[in-house]
C-alpha positions in Angstrom: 32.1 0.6 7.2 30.1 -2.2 6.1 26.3 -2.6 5.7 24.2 -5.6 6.2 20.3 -6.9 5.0 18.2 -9.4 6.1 16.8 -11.4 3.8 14.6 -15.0 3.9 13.2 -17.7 2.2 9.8 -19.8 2.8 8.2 -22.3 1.1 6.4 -20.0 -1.6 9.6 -17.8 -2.4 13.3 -18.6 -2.7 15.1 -14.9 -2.4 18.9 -15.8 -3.9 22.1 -15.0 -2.1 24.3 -17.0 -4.7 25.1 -13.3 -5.8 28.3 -12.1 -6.0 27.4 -8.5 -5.3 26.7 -10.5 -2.0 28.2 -12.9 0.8 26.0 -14.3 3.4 27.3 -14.4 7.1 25.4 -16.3 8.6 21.8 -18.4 8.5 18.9 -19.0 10.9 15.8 -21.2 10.3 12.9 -20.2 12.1 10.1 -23.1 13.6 6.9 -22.5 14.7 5.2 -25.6 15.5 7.8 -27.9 15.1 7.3 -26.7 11.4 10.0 -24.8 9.6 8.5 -21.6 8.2 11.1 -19.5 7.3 15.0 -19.1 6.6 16.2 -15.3 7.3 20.2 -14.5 5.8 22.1 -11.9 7.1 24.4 -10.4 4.1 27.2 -8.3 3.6 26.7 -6.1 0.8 29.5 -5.7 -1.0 27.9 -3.6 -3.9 25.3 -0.8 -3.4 23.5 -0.7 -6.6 23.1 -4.5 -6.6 19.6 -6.5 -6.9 18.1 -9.0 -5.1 16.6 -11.6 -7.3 13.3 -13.6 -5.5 11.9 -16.5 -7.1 8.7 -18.6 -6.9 9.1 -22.0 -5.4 5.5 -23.2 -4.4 3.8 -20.9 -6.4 4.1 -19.5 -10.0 5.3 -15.9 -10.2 8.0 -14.3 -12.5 11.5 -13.9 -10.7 11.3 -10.6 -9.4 14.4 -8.5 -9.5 14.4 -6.3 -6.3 17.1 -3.0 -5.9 18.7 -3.6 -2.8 18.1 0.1 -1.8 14.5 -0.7 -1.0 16.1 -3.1 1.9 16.5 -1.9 5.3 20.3 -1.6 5.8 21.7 -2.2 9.2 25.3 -1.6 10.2 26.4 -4.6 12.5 24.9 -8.3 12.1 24.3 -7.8 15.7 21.8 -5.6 15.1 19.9 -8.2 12.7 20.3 -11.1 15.3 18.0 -8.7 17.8 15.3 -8.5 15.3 15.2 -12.1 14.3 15.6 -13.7 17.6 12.7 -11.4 18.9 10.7 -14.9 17.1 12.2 -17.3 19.3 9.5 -17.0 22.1 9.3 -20.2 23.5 9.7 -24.1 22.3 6.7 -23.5 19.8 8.1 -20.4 18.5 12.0 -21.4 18.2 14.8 -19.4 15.9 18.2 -21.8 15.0 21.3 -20.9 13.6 22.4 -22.7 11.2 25.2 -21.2 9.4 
């Protein structure tokens, strides 16, 4: 059986997939305002006792080297989908997949 997190990426923090303890299915961007906010990844985990690595983009910080056992683990992408598209609300408040 697999597992799956949820992770994303604004424009203060980059949180790294290029992991090979990792593969990402699939991408959405989320808009609010016409502005993009937010990218959310949905990744297979191929290793349990791998870490997520998150890195400061607009602002200084440390990379921060996260377990992935702190992650909420889900056990179908579909599952992740329902929780992110729960954001797309209306025209001002819009999800898109991108990969």
């Amino acid at each position: 059986m697999s597992e799956y997190i949820m992770v994303s990426t604004t424009e203060r923090y980059k949180t790294v997939t290029e992991n090979p303890d990792l593969e990402v299915v699939s991408a959405y961007e989320y808009y609010f305002f016409g502005k993009k906010k937010t990218t959310f990844s949905i990744c297979k985990i191929k290793n349990p006792i791998t870490r997520i690595v998150i890195q400061g983009v607009s602002e200084v910080f440390p990379d921060n080297s996260i377990p992935i056992k702190v992650f909420p683990k889900f056990e179908t992408t579909t599952e992740i989908e329902k929780e992110i598209y729960e954001l797309d609300l209306d025209n001002d408040s819009k999800i898109v997949k991108v990969h």
